[in-house]
PDB file of N, CA, C and O in Angstrom:
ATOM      1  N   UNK A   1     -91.235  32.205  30.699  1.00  0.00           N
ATOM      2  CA  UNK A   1     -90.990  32.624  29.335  1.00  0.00           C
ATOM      3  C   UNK A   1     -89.825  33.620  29.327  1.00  0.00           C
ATOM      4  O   UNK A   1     -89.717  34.536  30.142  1.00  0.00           O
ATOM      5  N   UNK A   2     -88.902  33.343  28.265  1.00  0.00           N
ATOM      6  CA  UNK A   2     -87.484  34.084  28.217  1.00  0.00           C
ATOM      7  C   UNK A   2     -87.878  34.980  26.998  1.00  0.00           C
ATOM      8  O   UNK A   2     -88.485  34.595  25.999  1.00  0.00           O
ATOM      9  N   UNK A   3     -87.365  36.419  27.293  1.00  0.00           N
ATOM     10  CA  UNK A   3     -86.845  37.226  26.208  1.00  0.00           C
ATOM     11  C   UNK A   3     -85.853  36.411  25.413  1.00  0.00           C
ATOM     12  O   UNK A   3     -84.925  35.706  25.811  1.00  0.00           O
ATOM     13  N   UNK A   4     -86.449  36.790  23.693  1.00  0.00           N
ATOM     14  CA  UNK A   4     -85.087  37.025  22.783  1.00  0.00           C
ATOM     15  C   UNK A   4     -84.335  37.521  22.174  1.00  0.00           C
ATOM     16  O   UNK A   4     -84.892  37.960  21.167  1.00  0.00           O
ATOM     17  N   UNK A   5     -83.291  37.740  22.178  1.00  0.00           N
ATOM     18  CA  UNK A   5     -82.754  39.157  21.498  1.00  0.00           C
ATOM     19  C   UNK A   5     -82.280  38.467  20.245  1.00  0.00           C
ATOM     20  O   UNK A   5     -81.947  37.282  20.209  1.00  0.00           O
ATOM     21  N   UNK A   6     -82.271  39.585  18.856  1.00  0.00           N
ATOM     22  CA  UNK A   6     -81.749  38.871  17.713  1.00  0.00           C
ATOM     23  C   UNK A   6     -80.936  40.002  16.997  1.00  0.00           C
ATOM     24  O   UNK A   6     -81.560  40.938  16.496  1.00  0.00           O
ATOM     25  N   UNK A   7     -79.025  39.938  16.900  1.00  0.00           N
ATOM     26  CA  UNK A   7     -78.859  40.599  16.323  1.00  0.00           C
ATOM     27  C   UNK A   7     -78.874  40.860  14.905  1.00  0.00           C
ATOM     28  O   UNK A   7     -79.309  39.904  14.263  1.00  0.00           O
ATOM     29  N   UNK A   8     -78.503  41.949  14.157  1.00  0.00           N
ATOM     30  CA  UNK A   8     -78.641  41.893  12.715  1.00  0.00           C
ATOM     31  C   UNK A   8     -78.045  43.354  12.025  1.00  0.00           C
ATOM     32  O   UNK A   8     -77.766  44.337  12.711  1.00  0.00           O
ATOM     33  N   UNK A   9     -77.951  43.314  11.011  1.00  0.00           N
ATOM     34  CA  UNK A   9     -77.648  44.272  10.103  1.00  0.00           C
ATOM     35  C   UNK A   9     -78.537  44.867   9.278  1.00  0.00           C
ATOM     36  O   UNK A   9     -79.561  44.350   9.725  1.00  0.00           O
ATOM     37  N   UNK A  10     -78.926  45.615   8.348  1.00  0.00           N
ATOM     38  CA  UNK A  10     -80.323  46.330   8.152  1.00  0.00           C
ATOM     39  C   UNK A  10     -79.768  45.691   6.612  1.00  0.00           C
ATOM     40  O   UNK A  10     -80.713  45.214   5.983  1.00  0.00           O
ATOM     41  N   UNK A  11     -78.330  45.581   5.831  1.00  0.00           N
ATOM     42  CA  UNK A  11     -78.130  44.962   4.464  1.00  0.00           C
ATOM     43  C   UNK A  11     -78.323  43.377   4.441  1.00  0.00           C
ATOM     44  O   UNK A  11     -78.900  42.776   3.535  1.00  0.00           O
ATOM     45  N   UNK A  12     -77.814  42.854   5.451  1.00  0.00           N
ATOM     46  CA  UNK A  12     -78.021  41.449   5.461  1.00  0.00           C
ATOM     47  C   UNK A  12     -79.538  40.478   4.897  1.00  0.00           C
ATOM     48  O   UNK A  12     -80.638  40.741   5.382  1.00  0.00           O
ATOM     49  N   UNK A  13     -79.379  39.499   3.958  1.00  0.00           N
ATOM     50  CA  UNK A  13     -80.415  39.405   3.115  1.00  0.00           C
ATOM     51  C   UNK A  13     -81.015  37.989   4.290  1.00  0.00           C
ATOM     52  O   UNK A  13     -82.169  37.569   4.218  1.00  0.00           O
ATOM     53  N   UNK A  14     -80.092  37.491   5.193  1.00  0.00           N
ATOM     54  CA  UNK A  14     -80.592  36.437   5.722  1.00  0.00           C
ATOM     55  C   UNK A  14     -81.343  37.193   7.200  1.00  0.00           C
ATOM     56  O   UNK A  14     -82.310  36.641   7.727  1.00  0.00           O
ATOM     57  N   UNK A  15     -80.754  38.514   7.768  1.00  0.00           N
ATOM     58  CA  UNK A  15     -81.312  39.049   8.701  1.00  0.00           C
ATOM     59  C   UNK A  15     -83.217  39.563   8.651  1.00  0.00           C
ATOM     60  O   UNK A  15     -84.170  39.610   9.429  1.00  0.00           O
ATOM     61  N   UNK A  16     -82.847  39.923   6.908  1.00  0.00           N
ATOM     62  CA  UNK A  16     -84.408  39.949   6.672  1.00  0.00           C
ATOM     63  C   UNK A  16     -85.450  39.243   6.424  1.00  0.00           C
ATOM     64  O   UNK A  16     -86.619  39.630   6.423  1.00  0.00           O
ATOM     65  N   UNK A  17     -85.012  38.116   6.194  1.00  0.00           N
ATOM     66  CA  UNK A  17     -85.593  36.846   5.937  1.00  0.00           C
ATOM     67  C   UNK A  17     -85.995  36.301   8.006  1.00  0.00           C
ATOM     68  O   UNK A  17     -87.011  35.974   8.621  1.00  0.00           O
ATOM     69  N   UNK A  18     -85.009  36.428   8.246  1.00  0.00           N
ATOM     70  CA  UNK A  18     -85.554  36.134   9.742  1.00  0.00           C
ATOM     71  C   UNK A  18     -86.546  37.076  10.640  1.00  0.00           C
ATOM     72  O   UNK A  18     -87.393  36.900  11.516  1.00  0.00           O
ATOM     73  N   UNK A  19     -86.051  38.017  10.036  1.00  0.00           N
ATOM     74  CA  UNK A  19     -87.153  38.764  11.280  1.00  0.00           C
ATOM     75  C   UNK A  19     -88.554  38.823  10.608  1.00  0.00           C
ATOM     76  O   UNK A  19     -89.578  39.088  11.236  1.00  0.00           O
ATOM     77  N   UNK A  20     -88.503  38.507   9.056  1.00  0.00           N
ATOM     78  CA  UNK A  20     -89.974  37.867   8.710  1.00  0.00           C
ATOM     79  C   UNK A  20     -90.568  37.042   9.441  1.00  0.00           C
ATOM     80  O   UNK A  20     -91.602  37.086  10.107  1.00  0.00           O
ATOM     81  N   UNK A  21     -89.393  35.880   9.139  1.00  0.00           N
ATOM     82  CA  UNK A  21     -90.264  34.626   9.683  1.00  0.00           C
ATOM     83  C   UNK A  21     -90.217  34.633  11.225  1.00  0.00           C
ATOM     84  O   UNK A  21     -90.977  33.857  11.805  1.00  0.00           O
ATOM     85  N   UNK A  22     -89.462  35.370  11.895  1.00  0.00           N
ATOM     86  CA  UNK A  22     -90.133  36.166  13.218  1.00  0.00           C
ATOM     87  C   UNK A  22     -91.327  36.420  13.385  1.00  0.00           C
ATOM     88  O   UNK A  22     -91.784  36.157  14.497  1.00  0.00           O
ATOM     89  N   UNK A  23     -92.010  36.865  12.610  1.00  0.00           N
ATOM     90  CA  UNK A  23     -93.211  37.597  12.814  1.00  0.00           C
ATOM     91  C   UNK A  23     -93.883  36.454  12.092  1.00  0.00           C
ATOM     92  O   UNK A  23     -94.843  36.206  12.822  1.00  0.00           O
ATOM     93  N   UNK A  24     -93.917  35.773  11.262  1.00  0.00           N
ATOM     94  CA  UNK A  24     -94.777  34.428  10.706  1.00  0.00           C
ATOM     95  C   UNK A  24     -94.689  33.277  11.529  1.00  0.00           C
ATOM     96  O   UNK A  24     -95.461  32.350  11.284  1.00  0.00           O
ATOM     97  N   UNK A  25     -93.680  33.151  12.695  1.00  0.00           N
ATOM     98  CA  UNK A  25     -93.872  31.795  13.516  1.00  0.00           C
ATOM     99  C   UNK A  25     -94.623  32.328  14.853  1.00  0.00           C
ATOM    100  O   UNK A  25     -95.340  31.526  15.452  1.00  0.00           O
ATOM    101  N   UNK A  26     -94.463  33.850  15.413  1.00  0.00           N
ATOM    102  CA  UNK A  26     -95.681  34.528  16.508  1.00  0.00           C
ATOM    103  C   UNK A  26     -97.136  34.177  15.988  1.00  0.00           C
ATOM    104  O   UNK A  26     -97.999  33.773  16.767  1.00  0.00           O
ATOM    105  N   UNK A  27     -97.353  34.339  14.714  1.00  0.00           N
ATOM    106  CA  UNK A  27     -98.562  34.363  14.315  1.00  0.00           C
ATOM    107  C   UNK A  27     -99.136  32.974  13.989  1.00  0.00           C
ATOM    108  O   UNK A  27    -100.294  32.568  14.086  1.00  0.00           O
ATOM    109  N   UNK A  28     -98.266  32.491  13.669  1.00  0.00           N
ATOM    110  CA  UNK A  28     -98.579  30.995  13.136  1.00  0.00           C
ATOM    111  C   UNK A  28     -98.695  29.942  15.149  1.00  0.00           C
ATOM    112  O   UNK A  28     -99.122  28.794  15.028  1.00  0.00           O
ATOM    113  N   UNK A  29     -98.431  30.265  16.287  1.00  0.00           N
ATOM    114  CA  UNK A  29     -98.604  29.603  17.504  1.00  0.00           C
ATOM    115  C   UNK A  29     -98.741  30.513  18.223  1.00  0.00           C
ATOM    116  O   UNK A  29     -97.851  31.363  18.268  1.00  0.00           O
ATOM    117  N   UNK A  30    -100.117  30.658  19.168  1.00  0.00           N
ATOM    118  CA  UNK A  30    -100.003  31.508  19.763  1.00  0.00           C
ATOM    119  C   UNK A  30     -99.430  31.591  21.268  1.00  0.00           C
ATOM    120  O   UNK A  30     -99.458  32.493  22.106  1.00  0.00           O
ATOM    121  N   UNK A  31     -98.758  29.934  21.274  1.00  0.00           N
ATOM    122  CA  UNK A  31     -98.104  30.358  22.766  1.00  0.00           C
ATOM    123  C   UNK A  31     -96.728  30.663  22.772  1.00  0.00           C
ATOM    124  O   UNK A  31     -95.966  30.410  23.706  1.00  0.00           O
ATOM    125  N   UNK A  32     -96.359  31.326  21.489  1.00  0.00           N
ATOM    126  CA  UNK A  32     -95.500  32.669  21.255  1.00  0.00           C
ATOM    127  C   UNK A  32     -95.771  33.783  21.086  1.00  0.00           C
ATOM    128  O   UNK A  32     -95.033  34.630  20.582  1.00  0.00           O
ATOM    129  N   UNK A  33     -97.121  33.972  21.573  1.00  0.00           N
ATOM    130  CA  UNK A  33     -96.938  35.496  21.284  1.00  0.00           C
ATOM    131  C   UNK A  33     -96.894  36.702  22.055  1.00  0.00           C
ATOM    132  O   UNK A  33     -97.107  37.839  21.635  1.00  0.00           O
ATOM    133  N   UNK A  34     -96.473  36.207  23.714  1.00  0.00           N
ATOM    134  CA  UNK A  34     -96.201  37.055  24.641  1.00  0.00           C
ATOM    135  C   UNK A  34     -94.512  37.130  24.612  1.00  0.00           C
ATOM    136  O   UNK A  34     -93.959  38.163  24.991  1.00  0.00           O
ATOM    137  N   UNK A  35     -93.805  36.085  24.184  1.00  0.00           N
ATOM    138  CA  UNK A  35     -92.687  36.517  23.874  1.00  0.00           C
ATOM    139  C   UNK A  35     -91.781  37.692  23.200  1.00  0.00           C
ATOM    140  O   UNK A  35     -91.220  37.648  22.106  1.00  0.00           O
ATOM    141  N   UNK A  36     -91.789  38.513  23.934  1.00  0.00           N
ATOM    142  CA  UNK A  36     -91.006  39.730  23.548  1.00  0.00           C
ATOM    143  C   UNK A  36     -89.775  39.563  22.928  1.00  0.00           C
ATOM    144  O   UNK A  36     -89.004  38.817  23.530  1.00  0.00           O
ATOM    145  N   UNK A  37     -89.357  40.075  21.841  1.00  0.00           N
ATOM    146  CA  UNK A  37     -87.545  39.856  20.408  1.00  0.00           C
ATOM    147  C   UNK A  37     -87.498  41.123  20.435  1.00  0.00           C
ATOM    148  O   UNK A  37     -88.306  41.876  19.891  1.00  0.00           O
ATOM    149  N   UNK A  38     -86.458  41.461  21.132  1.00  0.00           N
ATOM    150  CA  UNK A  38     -85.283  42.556  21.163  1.00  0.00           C
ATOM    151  C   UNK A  38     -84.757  42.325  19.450  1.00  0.00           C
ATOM    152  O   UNK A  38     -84.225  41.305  19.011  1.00  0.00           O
ATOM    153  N   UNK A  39     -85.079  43.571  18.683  1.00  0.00           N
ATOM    154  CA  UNK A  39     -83.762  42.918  17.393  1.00  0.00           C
ATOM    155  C   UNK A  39     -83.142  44.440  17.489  1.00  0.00           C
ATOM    156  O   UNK A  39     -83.695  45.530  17.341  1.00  0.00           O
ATOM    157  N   UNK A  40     -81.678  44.067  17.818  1.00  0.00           N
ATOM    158  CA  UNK A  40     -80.550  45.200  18.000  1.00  0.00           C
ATOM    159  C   UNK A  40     -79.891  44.538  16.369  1.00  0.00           C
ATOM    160  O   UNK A  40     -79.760  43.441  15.825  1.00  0.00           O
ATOM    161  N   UNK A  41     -79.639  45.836  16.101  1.00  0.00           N
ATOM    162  CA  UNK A  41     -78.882  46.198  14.730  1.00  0.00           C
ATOM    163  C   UNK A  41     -77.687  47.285  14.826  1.00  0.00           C
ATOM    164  O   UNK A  41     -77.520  48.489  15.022  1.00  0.00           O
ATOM    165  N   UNK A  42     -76.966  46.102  14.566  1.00  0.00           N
ATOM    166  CA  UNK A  42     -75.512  46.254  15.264  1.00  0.00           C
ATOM    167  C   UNK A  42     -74.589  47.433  14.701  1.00  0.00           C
ATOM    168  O   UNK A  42     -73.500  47.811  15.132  1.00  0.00           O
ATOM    169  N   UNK A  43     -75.256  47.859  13.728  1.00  0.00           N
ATOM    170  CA  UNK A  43     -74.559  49.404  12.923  1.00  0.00           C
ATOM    171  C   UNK A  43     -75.423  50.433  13.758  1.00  0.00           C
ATOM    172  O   UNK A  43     -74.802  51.343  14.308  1.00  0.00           O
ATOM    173  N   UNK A  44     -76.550  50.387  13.880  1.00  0.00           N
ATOM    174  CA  UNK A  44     -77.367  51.489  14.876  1.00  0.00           C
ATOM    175  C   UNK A  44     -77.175  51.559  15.925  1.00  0.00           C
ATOM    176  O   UNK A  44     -77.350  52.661  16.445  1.00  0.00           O
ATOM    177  N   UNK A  45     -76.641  50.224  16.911  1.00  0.00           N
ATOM    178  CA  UNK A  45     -76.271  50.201  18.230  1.00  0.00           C
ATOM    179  C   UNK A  45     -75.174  49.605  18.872  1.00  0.00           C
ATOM    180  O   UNK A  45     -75.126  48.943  19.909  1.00  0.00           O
ATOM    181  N   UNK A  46     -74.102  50.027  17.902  1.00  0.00           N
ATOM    182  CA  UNK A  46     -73.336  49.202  18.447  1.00  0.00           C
ATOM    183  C   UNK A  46     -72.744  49.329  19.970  1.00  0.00           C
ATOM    184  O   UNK A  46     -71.919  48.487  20.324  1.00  0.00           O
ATOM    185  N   UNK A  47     -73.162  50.408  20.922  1.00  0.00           N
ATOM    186  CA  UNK A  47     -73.108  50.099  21.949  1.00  0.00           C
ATOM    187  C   UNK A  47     -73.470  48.790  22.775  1.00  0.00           C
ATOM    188  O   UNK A  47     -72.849  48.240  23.685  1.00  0.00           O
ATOM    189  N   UNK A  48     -74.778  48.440  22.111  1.00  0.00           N
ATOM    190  CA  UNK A  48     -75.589  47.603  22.750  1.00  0.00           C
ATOM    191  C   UNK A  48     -75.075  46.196  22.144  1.00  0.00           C
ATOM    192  O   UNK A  48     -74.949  45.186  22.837  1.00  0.00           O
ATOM    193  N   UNK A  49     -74.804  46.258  20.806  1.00  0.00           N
ATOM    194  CA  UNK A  49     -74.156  44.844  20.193  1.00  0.00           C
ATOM    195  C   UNK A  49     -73.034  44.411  20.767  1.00  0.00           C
ATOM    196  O   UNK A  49     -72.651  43.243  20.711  1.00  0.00           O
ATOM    197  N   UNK A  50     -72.365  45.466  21.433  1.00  0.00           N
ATOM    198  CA  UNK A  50     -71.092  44.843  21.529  1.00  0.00           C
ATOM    199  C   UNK A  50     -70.924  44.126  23.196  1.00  0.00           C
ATOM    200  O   UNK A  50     -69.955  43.713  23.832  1.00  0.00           O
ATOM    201  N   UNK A  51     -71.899  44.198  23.386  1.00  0.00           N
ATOM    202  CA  UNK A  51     -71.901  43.687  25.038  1.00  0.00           C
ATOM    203  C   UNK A  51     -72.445  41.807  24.476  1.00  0.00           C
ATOM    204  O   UNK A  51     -72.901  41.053  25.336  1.00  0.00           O
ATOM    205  N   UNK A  52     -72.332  41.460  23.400  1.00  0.00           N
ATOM    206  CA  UNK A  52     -72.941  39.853  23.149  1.00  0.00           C
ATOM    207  C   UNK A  52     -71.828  39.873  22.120  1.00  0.00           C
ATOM    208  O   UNK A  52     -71.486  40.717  21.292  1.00  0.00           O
ATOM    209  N   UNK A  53     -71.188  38.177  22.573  1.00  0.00           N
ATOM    210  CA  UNK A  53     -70.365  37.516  21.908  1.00  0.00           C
ATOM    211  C   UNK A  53     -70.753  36.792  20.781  1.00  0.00           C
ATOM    212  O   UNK A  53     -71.138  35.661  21.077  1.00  0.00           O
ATOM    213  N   UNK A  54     -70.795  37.140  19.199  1.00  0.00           N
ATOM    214  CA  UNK A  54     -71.178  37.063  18.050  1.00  0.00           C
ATOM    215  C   UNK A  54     -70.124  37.288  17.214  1.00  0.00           C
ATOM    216  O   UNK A  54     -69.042  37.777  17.538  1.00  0.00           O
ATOM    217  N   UNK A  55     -70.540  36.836  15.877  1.00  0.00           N
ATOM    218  CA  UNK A  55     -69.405  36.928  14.804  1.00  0.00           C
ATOM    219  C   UNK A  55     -70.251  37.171  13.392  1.00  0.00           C
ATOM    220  O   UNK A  55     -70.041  37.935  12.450  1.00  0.00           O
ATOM    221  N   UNK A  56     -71.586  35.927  13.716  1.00  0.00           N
ATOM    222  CA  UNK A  56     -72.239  36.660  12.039  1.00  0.00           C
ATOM    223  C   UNK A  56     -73.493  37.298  12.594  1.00  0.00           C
ATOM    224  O   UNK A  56     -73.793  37.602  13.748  1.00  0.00           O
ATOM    225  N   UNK A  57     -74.067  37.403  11.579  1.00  0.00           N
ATOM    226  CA  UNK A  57     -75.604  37.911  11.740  1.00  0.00           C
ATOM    227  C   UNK A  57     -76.621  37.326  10.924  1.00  0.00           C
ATOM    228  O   UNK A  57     -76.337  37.433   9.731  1.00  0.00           O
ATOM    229  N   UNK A  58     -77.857  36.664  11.174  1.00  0.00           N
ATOM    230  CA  UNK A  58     -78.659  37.301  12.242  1.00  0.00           C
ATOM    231  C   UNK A  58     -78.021  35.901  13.714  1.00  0.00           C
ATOM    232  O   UNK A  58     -77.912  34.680  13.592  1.00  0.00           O
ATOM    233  N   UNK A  59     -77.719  36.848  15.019  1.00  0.00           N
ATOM    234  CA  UNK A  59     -77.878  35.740  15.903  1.00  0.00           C
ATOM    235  C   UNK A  59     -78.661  35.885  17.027  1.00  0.00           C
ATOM    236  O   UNK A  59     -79.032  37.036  17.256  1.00  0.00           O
ATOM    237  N   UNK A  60     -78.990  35.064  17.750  1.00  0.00           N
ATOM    238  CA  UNK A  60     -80.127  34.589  18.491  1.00  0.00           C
ATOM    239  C   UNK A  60     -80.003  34.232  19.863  1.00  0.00           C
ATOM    240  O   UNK A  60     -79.428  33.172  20.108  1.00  0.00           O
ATOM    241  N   UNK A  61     -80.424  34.903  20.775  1.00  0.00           N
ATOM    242  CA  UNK A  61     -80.040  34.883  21.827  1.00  0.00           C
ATOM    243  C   UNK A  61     -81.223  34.225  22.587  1.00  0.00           C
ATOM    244  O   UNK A  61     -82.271  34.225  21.942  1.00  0.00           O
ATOM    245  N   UNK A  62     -81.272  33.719  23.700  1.00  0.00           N
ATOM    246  CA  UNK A  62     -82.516  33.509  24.967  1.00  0.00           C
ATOM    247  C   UNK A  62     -82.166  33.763  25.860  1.00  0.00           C
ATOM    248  O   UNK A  62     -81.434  33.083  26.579  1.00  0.00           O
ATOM    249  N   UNK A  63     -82.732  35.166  26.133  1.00  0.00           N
ATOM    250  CA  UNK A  63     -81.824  35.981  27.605  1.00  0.00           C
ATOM    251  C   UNK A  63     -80.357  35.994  27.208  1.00  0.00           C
ATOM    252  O   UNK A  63     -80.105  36.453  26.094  1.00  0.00           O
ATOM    253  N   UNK A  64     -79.164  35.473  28.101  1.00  0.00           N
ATOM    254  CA  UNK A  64     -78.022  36.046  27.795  1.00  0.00           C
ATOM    255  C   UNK A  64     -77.189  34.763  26.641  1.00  0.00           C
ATOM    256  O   UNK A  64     -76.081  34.908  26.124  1.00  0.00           O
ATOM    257  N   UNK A  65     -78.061  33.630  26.490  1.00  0.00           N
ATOM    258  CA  UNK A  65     -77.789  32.512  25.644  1.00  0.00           C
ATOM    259  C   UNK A  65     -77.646  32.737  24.341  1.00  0.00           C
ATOM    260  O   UNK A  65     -78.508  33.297  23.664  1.00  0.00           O
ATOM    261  N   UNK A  66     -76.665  32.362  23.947  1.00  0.00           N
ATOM    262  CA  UNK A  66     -76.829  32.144  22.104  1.00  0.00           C
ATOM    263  C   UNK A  66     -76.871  30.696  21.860  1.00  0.00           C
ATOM    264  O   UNK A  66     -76.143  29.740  22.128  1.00  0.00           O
ATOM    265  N   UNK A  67     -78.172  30.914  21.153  1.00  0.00           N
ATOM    266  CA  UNK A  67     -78.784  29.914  20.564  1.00  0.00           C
ATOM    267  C   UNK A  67     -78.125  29.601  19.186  1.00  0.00           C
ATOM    268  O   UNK A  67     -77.838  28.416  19.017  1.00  0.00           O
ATOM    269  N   UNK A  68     -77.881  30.334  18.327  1.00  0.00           N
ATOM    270  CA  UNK A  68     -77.737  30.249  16.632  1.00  0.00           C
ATOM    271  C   UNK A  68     -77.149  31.001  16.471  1.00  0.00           C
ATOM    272  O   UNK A  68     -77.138  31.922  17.288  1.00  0.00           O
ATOM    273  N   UNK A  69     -76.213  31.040  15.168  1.00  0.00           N
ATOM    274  CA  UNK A  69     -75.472  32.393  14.918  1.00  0.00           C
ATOM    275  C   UNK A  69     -75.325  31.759  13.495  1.00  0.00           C
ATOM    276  O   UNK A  69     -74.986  30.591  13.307  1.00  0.00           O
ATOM    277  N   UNK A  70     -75.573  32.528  12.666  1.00  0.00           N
ATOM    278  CA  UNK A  70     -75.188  32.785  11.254  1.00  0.00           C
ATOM    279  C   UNK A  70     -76.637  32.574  10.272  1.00  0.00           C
ATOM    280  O   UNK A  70     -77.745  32.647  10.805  1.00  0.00           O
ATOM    281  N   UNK A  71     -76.485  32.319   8.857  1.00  0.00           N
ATOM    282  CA  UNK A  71     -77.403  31.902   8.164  1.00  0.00           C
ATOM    283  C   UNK A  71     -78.854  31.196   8.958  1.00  0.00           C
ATOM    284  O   UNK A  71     -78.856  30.601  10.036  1.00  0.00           O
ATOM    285  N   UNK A  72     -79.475  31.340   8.491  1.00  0.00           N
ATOM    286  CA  UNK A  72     -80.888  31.116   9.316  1.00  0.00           C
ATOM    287  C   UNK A  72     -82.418  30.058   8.462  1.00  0.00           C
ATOM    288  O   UNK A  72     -82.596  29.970   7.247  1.00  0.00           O
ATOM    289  N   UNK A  73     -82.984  29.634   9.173  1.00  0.00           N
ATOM    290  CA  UNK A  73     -83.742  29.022   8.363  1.00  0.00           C
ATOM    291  C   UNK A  73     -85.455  29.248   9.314  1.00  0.00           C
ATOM    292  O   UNK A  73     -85.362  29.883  10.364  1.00  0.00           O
ATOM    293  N   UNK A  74     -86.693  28.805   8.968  1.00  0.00           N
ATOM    294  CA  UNK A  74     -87.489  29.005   9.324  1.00  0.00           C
ATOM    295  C   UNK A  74     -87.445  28.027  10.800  1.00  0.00           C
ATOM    296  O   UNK A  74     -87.944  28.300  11.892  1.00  0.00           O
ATOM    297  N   UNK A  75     -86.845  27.093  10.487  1.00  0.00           N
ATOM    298  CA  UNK A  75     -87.151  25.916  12.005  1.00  0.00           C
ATOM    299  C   UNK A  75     -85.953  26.639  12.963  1.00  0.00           C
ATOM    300  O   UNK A  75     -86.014  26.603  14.192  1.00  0.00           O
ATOM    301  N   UNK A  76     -85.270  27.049  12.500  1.00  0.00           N
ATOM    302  CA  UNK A  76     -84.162  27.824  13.574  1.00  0.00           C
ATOM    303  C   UNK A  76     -85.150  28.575  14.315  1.00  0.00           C
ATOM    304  O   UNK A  76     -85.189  28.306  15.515  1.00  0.00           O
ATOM    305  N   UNK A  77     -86.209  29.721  13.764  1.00  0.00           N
ATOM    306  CA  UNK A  77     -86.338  30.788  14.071  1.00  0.00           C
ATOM    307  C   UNK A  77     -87.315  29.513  15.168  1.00  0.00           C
ATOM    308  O   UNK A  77     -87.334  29.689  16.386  1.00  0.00           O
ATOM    309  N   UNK A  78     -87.888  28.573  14.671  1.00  0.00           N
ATOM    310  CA  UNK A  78     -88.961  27.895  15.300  1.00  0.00           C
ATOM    311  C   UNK A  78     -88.255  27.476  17.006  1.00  0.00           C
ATOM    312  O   UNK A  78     -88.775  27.588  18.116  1.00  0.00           O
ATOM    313  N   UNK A  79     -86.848  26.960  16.581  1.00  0.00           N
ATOM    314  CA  UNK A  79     -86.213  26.267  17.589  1.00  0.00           C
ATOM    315  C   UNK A  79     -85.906  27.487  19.072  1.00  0.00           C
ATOM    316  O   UNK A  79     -86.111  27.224  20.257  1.00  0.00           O
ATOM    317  N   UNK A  80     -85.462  28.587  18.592  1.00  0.00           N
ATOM    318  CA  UNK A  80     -85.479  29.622  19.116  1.00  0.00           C
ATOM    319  C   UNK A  80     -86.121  29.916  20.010  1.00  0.00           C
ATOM    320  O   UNK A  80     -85.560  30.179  21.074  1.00  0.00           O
ATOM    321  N   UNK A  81     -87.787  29.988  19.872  1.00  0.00           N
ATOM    322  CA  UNK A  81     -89.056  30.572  20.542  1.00  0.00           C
ATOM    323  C   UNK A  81     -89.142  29.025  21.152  1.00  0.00           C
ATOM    324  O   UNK A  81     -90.224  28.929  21.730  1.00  0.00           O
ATOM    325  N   UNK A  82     -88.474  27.914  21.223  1.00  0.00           N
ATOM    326  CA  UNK A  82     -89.194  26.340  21.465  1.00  0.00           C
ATOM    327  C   UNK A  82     -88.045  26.836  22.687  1.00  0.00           C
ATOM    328  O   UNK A  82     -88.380  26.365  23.774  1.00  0.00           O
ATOM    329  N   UNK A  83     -87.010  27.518  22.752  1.00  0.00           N
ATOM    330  CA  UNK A  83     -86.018  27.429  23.813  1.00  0.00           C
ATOM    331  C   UNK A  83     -86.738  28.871  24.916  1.00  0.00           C
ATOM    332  O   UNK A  83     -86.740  28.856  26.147  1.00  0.00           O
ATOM    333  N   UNK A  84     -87.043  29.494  24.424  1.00  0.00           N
ATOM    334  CA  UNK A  84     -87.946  31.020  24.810  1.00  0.00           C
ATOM    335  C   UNK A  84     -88.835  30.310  26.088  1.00  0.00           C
ATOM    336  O   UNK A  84     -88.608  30.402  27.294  1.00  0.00           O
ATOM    337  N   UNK A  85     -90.066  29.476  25.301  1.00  0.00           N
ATOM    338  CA  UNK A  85     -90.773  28.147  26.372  1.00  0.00           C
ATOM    339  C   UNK A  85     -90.418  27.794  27.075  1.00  0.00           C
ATOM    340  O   UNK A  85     -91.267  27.455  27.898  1.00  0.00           O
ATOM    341  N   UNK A  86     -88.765  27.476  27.538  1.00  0.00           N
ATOM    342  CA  UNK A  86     -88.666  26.489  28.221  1.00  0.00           C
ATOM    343  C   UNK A  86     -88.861  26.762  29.460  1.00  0.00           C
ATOM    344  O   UNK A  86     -88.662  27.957  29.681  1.00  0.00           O
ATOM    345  N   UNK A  87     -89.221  26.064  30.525  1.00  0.00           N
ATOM    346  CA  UNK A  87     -89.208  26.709  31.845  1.00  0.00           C
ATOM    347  C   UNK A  87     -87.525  25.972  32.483  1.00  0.00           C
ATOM    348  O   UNK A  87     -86.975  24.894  32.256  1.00  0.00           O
ATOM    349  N   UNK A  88     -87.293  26.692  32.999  1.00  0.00           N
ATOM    350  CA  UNK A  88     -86.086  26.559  34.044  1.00  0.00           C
ATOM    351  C   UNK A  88     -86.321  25.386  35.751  1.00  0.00           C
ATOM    352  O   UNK A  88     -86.823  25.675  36.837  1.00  0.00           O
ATOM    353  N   UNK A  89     -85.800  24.313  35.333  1.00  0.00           N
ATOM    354  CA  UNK A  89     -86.206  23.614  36.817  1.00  0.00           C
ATOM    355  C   UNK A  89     -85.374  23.886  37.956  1.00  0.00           C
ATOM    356  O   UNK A  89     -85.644  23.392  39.050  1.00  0.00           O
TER     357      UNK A  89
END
């Protein structure tokens, strides 16, 4: 199981919408819910934001992977935690 990190902005209306349904797709399967989401917010840290290659927000990382970047939808957030699962052969 992979960490995910998700960046974001604290105004962004799609960043808040995701880290909802963050917390509604942990709850909704529970073999997400040892998966640990880093969410760095890139005005509070931008030390830490600026070490990941991004352009919008919210984006989505698995470990050092970007998965998604921009506007967001509930199956994104789904696809995300489905890449989190994956095991490495």
């Amino acid at each position: 199981m992979k960490n995910i990190v998700v960046l974001i902005t604290d105004w962004c209306p799609h960043c808040k919408r995701a880290i909802d349904w963050i917390d509604e797709v942990k709850q909704e399967n529970p073999k997400y819910k040892d998966i640990k989401v880093e969410i760095i917010d890139e005005e509070k840290t931008p030390e830490i934001a600026n070490q990941y290659d991004y352009y919008y927000v919210p984006t989505y990382y698995v470990e050092k992977r970007k998965i998604f970047e921009g506007g967001t939808t509930k199956d994104i957030v789904r696809k995300v935690f489905e890449e989190a699962i994956k095991t490495d052969i």
